[in-house]
LOVEXTOR-636354 format. One record per atom (N, C-alpha, C): residue in three letters; z, x, y. Coordinates in pm, whole numbers, padded with zeros to 5 digits, always signed. Example, Ala and Ser with C-alpha at 12.3 -4.5 7.8 and 13.67 -1.06 7.14 Angstrom:
BEGIN
ALA+00780+01319-00569 ALA+00780+01230-00450 ALA+00780+01320-00330 SER+00708+01285-00225 SER+00714+01367-00106 SER+00787+01290+00003 
//
This chain:
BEGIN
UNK-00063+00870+03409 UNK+00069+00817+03377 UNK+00070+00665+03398 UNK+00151+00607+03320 UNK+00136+00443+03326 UNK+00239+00415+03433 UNK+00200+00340+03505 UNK+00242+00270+03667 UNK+00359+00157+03552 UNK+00451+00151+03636 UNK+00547+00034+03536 UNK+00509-00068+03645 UNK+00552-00167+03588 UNK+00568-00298+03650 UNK+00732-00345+03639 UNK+00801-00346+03729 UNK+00919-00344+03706 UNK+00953-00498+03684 UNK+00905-00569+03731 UNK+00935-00749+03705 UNK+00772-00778+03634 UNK+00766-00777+03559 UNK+00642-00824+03458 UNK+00634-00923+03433 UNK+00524-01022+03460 UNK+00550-01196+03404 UNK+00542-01219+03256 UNK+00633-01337+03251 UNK+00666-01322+03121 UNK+00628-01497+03116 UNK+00562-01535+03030 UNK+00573-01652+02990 UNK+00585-01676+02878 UNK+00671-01775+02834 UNK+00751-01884+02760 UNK+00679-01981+02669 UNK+00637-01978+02533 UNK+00559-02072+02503 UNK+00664-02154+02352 UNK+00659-02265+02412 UNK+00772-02361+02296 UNK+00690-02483+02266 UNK+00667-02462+02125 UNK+00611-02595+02054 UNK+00702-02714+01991 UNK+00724-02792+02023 UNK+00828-02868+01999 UNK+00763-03016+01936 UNK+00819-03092+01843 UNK+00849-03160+01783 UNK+00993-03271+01738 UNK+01051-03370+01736 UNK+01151-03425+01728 UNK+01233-03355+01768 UNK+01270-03270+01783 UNK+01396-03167+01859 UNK+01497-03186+01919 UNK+01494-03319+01955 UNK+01582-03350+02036 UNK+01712-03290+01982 UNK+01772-03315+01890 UNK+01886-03285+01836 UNK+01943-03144+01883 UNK+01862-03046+01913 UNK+01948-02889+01935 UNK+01816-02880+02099 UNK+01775-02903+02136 UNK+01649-02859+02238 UNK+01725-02851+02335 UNK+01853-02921+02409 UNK+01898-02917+02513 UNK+01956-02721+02555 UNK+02025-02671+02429 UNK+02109-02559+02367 UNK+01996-02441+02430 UNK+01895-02455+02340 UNK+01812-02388+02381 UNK+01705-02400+02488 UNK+01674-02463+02553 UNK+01623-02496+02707 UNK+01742-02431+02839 UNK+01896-02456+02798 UNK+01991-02387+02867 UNK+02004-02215+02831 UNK+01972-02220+02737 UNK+01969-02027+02727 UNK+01830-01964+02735 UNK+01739-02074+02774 UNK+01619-01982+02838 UNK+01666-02006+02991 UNK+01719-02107+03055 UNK+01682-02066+03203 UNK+01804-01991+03235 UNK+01890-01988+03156 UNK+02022-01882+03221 UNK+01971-01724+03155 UNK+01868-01677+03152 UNK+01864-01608+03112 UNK+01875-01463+03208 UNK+01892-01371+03177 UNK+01926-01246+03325 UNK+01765-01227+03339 UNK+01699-01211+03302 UNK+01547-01148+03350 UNK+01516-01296+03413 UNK+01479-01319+03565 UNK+01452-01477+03601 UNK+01265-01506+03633 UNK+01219-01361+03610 UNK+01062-01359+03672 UNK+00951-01429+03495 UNK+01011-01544+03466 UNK+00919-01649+03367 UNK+00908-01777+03429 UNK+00829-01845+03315 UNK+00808-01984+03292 UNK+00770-02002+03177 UNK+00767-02127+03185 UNK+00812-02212+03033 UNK+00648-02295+03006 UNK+00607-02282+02929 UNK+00488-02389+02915 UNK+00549-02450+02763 UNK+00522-02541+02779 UNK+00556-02660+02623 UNK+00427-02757+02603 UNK+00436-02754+02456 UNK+00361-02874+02409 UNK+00376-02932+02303 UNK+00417-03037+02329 UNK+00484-03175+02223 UNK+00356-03204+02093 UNK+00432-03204+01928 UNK+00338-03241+01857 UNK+00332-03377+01844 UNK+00405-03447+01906 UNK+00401-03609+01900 UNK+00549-03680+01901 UNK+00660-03650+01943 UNK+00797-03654+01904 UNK+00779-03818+01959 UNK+00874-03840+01846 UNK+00932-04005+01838 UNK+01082-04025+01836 UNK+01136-03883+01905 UNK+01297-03921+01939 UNK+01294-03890+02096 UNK+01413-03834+02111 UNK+01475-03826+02291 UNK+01376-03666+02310 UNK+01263-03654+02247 UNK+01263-03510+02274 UNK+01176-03505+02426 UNK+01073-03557+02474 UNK+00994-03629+02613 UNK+01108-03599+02681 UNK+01190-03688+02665 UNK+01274-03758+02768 UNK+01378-03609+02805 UNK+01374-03527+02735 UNK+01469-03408+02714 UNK+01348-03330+02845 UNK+01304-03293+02797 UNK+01145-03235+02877 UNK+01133-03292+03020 UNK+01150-03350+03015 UNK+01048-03399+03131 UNK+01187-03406+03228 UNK+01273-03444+03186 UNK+01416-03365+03305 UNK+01469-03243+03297 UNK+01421-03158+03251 UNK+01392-03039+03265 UNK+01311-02954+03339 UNK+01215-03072+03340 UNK+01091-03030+03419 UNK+01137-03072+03556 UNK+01219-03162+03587 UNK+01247-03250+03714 UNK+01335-03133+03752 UNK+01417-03081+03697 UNK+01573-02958+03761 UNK+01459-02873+03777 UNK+01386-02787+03718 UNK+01309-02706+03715 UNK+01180-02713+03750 UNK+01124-02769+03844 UNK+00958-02757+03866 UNK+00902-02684+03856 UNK+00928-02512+03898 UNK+00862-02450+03956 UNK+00848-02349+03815 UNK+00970-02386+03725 UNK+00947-02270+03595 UNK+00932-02337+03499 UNK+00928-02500+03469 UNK+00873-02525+03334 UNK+00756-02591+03355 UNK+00655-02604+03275 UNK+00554-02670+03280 UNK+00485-02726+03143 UNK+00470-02895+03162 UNK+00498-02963+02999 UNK+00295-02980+02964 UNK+00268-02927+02903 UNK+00125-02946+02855 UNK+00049-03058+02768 UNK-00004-03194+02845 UNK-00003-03347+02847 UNK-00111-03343+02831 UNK-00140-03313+02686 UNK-00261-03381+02665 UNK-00325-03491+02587 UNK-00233-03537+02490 UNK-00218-03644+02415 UNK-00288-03592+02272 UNK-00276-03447+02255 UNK-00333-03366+02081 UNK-00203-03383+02040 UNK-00195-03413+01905 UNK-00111-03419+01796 UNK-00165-03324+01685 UNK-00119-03243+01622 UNK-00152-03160+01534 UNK-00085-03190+01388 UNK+00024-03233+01417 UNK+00122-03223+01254 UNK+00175-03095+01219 UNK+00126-02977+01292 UNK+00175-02864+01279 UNK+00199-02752+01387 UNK+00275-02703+01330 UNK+00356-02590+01416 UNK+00258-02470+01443 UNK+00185-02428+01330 UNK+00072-02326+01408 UNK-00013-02364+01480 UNK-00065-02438+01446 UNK-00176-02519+01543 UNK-00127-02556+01669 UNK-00020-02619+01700 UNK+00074-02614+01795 UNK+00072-02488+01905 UNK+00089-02364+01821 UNK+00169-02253+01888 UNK+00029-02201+01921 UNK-00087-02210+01877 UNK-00241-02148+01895 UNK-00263-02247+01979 UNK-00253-02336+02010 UNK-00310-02449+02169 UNK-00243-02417+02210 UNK-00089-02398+02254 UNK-00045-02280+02360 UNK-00109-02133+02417 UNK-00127-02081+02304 UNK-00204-01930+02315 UNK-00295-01931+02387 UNK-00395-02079+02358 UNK-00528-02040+02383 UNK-00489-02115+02548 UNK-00384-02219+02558 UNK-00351-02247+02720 UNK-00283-02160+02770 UNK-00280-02063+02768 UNK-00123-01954+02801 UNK-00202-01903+02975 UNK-00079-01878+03055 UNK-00131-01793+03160 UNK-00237-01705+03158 UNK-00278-01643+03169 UNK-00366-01529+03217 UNK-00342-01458+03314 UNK-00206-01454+03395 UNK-00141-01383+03463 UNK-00032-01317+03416 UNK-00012-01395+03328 UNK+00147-01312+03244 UNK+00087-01176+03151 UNK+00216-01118+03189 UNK+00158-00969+03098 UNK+00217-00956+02943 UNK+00301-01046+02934 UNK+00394-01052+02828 UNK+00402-01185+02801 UNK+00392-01255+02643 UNK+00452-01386+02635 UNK+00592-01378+02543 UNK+00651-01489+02514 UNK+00737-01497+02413 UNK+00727-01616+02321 UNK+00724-01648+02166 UNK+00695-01784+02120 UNK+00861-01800+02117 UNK+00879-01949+02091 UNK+00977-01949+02116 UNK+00961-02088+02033 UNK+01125-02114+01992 UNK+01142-02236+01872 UNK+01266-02347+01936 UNK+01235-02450+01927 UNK+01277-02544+01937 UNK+01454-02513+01942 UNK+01529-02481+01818 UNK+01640-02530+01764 UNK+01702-02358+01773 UNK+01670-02220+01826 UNK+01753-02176+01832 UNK+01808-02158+01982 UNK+01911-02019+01984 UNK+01981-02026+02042 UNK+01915-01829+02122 UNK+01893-01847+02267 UNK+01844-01724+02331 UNK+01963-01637+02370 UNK+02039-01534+02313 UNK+02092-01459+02430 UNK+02085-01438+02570 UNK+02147-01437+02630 UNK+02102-01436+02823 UNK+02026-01292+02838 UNK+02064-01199+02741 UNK+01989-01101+02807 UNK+01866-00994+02724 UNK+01844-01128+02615 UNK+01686-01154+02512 UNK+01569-01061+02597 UNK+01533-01145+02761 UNK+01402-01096+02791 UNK+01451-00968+02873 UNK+01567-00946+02892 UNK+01609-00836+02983 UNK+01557-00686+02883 UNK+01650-00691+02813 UNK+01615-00585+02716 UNK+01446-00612+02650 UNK+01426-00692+02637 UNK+01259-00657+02586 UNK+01188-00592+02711 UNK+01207-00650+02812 UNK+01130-00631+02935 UNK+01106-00471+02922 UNK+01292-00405+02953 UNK+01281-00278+02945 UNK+01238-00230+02874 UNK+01202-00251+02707 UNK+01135-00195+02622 UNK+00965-00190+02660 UNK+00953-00301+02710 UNK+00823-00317+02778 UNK+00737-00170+02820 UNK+00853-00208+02950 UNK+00820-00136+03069 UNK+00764+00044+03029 UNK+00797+00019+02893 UNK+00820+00191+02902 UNK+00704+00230+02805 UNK+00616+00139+02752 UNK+00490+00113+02712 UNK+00384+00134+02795 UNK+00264+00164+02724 UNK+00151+00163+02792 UNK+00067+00039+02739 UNK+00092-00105+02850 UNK+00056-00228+02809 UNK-00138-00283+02827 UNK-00229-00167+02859 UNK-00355-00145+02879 UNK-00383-00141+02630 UNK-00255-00112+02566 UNK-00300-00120+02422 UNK-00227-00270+02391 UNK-00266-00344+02244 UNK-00172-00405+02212 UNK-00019-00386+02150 UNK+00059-00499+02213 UNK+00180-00464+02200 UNK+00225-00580+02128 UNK+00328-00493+02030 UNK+00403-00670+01961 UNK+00578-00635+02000 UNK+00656-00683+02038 UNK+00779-00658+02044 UNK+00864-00730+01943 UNK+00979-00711+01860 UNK+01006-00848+01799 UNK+01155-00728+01776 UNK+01268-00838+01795 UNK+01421-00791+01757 UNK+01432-00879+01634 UNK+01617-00794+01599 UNK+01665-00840+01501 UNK+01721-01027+01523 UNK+01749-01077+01427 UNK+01826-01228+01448 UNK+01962-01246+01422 UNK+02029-01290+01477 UNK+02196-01376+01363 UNK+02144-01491+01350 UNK+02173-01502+01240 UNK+02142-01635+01171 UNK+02279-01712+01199 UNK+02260-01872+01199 UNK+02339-01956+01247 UNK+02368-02069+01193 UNK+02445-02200+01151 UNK+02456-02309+01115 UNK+02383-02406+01175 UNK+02386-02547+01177 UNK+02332-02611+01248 UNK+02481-02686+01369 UNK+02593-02619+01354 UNK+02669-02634+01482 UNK+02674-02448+01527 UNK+02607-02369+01495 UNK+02609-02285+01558 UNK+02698-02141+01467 UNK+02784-02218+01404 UNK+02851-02111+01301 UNK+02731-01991+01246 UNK+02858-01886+01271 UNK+02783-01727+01242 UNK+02744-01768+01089 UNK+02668-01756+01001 UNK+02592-01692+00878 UNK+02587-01557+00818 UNK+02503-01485+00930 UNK+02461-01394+00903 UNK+02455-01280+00998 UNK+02529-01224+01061 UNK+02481-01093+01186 UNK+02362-01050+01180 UNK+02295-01015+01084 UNK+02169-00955+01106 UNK+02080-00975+00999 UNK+01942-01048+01013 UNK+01837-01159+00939 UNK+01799-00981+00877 UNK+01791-00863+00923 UNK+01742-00750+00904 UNK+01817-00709+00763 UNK+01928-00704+00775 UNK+01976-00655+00669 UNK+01959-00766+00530 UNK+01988-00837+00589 UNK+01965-00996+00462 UNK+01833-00993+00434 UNK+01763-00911+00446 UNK+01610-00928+00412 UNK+01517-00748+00413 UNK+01644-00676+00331 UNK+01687-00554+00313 UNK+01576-00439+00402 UNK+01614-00470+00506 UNK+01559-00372+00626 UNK+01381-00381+00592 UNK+01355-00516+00574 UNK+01200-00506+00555 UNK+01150-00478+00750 UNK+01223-00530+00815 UNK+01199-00512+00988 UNK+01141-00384+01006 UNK+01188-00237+00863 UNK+01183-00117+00953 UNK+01091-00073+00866 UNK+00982-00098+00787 UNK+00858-00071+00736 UNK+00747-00208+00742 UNK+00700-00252+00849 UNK+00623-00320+00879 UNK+00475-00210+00871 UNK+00410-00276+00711 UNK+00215-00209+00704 UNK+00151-00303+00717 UNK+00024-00209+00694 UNK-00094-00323+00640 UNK-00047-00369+00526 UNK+00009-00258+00424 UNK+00008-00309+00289 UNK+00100-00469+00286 UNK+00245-00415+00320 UNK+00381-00510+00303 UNK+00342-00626+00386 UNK+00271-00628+00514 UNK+00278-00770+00552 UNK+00196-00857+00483 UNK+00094-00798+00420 UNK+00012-00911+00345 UNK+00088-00982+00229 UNK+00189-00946+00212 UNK+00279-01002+00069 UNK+00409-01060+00158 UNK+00467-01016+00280 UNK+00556-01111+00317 UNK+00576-01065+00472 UNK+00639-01163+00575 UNK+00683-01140+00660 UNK+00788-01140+00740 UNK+00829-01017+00796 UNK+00949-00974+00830 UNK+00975-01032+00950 UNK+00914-01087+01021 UNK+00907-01117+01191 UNK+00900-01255+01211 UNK+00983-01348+01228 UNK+01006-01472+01266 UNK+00963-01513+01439 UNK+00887-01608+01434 UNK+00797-01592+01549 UNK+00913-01609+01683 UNK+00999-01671+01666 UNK+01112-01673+01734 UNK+01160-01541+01788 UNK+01133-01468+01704 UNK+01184-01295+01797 UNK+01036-01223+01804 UNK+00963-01280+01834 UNK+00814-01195+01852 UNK+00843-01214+01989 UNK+00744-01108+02041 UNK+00658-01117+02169 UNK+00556-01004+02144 UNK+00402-01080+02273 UNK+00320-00967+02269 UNK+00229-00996+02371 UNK+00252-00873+02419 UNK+00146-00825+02519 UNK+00039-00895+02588 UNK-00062-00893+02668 UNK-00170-01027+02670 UNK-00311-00901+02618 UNK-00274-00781+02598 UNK-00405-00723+02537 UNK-00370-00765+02356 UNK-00258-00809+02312 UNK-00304-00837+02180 UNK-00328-00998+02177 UNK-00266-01040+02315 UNK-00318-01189+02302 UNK-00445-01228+02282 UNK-00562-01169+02358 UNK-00680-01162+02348 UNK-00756-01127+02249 UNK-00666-01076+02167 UNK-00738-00995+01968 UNK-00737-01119+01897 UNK-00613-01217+01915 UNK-00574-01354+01810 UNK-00590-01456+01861 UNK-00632-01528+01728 UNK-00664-01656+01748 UNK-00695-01737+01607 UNK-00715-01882+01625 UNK-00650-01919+01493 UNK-00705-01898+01373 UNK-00715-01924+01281 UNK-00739-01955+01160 UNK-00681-02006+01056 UNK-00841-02108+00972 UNK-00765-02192+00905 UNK-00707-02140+00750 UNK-00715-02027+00767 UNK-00662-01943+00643 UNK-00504-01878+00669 UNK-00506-01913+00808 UNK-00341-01868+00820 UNK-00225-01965+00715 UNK-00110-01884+00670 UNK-00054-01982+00640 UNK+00057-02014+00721 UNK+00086-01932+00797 UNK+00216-01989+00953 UNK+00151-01850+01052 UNK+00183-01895+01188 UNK+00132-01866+01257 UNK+00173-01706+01274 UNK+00325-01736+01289 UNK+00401-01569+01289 UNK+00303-01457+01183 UNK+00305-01521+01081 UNK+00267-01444+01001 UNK+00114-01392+01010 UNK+00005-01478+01086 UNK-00067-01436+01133 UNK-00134-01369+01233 UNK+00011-01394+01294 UNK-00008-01324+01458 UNK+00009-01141+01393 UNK+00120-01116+01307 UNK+00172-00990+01275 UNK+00060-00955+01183 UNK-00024-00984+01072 UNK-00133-00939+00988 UNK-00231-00903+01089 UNK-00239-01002+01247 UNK-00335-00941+01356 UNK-00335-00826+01441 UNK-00201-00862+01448 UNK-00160-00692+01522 UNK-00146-00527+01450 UNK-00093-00561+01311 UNK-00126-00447+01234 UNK-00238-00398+01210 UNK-00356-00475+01204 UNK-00520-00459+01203 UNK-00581-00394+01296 UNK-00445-00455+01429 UNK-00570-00408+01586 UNK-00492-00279+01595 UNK-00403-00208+01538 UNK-00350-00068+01580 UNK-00241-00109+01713 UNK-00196-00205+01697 UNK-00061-00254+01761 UNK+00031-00173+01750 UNK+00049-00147+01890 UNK+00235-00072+01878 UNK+00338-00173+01852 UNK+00384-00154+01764 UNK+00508-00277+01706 UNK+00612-00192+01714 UNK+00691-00271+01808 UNK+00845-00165+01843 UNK+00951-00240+01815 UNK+01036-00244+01728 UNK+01139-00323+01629 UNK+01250-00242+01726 UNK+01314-00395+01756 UNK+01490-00361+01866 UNK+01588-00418+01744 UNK+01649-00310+01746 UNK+01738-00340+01593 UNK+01876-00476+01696 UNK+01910-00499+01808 UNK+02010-00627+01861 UNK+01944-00731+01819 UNK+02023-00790+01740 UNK+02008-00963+01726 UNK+01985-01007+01877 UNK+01880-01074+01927 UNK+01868-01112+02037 UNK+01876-01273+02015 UNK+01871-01359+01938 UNK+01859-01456+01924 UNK+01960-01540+01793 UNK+01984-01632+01802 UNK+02034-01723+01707 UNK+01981-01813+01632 UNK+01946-01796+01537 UNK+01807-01820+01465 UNK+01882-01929+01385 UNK+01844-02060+01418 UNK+01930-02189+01347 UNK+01875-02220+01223 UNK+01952-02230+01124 UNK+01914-02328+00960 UNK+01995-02405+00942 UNK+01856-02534+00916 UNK+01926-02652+00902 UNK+01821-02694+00815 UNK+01833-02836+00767 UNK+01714-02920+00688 UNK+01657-02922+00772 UNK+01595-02943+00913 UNK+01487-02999+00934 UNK+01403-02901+01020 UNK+01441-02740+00981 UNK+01340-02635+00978 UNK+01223-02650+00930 UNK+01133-02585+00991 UNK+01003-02594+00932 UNK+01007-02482+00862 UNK+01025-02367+00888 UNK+01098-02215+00821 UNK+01190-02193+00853 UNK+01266-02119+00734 UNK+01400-02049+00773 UNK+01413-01986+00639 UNK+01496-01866+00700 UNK+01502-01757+00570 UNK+01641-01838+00484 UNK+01605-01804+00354 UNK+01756-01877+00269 UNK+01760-01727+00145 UNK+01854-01665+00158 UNK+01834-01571+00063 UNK+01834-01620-00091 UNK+01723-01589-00199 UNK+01748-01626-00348 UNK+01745-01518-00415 UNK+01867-01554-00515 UNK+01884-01489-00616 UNK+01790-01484-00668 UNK+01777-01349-00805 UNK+01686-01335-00906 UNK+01696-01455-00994 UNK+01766-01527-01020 UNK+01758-01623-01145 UNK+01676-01763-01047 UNK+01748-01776-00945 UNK+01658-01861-00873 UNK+01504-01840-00847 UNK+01444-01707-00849 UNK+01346-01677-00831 UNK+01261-01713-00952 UNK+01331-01679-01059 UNK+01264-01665-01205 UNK+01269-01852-01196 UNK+01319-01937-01209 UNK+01336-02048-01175 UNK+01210-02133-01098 UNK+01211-02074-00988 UNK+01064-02096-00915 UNK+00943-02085-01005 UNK+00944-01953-01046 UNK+00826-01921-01080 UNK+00767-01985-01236 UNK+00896-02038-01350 UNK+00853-02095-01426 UNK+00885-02241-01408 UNK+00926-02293-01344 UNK+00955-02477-01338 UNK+00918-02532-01203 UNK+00865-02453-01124 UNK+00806-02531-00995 UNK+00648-02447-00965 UNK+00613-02429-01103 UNK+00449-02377-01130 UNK+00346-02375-01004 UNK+00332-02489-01003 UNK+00259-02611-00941 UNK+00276-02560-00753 UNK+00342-02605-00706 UNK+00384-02542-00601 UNK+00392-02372-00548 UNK+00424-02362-00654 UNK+00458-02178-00631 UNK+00297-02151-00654 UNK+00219-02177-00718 UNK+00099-02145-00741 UNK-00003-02191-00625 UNK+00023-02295-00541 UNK-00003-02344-00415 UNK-00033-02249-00352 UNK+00111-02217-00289 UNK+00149-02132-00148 UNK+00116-02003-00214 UNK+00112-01934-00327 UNK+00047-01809-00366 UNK-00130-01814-00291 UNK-00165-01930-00337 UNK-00304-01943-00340 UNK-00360-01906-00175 UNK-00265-02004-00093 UNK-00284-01993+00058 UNK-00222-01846+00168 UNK-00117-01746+00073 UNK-00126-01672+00087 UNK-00246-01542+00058 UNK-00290-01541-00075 UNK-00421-01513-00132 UNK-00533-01508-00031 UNK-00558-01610-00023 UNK-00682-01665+00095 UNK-00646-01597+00252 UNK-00517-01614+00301 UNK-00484-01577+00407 UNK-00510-01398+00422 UNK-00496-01333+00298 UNK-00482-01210+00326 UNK-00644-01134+00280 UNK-00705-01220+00209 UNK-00857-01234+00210 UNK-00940-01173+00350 UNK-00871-01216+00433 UNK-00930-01166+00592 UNK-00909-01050+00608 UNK-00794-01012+00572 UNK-00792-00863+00583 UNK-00777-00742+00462 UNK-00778-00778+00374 UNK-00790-00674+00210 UNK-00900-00741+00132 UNK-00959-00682+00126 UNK-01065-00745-00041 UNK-00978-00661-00164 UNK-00930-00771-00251 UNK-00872-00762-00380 UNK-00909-00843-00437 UNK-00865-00885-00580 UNK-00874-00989-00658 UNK-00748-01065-00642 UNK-00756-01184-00713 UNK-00627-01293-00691 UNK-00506-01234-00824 UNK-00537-01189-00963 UNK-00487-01115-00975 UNK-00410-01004-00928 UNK-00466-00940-00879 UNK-00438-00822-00798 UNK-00298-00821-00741 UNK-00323-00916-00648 UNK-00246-00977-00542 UNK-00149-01027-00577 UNK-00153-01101-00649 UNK-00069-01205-00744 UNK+00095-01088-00792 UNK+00011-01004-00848 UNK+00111-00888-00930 UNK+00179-00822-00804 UNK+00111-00791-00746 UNK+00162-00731-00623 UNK+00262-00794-00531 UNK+00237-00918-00499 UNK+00299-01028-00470 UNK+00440-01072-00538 UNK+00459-01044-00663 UNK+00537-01092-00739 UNK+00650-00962-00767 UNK+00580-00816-00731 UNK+00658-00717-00793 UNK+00719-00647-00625 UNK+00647-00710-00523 UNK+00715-00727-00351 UNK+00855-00810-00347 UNK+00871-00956-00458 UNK+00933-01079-00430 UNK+01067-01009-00536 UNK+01033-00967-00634 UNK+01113-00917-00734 UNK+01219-00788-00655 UNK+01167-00735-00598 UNK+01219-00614-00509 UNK+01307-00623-00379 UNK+01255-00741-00315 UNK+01301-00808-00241 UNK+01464-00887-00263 UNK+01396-00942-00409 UNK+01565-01034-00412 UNK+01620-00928-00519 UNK+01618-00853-00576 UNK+01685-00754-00674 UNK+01836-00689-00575 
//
């Protein structure tokens, strides 16, 4: 029988960039959070606003639970970012969480995962990931649930469907430190979430979907992702007048899923397109 761990360490990993603008919001709804047995590790991709200066008095109220990771790497990107966390992450924590700059944590986010945790056998890999409300950039409701706006793709997560899109915004992931140890980067990923979840479906991951919005998942312009629902005519739109581009990010999806299906680019392509069609229909 699996021994629980009733306070399980949980660490906190936030890649941040210019942020300043919403980082305070969310730095206050991780430490008020009801589960108090974490910490916070961060690492800056190079910010040239108040975002340091946000940090590092954070770090001053908080010594003992945040910790800012100074190494003077600049990446330009957010996966690469969130994989030099991974690969710096505790080795004592049994659980991590990625975590994003600009949203907004429920107080009782790690409470309820925890318990979902707990009731696991964490010796396999584990991915945890809840539903979202989507939000404005002052916080205004959008959307109650990113799940339904993205027609319950949350509750058939395969091999097949994730290679054509992803349901799991790294912001409501968490996982285990036995699937931490399965992943790691690659330069065929095309965002990290999405590669973390193509890794865990591979390794025979228990992926346990908590249908509560646990989080407030902000859209604004200066997202790096964010879901925007499109119409079919907008889609058809894409696909014949922004060629060029759409044929891009096909390509780097293609390649990305190369690691794990041998198909043709054809193949994929159709498949890809009759996933996207289904999706916004």
């Amino acid at each position: 029988m699996k021994k629980i761990n009733k306070n399980p360490k949980v660490q906190i990993l936030l890649a941040t960039y210019n942020g300043g603008r919403f980082l305070r919001e969310q730095l206050d709804s991780i430490v008020n959070q009801e589960y108090k047995f974490w910490d916070l590790l961060i690492h800056d991709d190079g910010s040239i606003d108040d975002t340091i200066k946000i940090l590092k008095k954070y770090k001053e109220n908080y010594p003992k639970k945040i910790r800012l990771l100074i190494d003077q790497k600049i990446f330009s990107s957010a996966s690469k970012n969130f994989f030099h966390l991974i690969k710096h992450r505790s080795k004592d924590a049994n659980l991590y969480f990625f975590c994003d700059q600009d949203d907004i944590w429920l107080k009782s986010k790690l409470r309820i995962i925890i318990d979902k945790y707990n009731s696991q056998d964490d010796r396999k890999p584990i991915l945890i990931h809840s539903d979202l409300s989507l939000v404005d950039s002052k916080g205004k409701l959008l959307e109650k649930s990113h799940n339904k706006l993205i027609k319950y793709q949350k509750n058939i997560i395969t091999k097949e469907t994730s290679l054509y899109y992803n349901p799991v915004p790294g912001c409501a992931m968490s996982i285990n430190s036995a699937l931490a140890d399965r992943i790691s980067y690659c330069k065929y990923m095309v965002m990290h979430d999405w590669w973390i979840l193509l890794s865990a479906v591979h390794e025979n991951t228990n992926i346990i979907y908590i249908k509560l919005p646990l989080v407030n998942y902000r859209q604004h312009s200066e997202n790096v992702l964010g879901y925007k629902k499109i119409n079919i005519f907008i889609l058809i739109i894409r696909l014949f007048f922004k060629i060029p581009r759409y044929v891009k990010n096909v390509k780097k999806a293609y390649s990305q899923s190369k690691q794990f299906c041998d198909q043709s680019g054809i193949q994929y392509f159709i498949k890809l397109v009759f996933h996207q069609l289904k999706m916004n229909s």
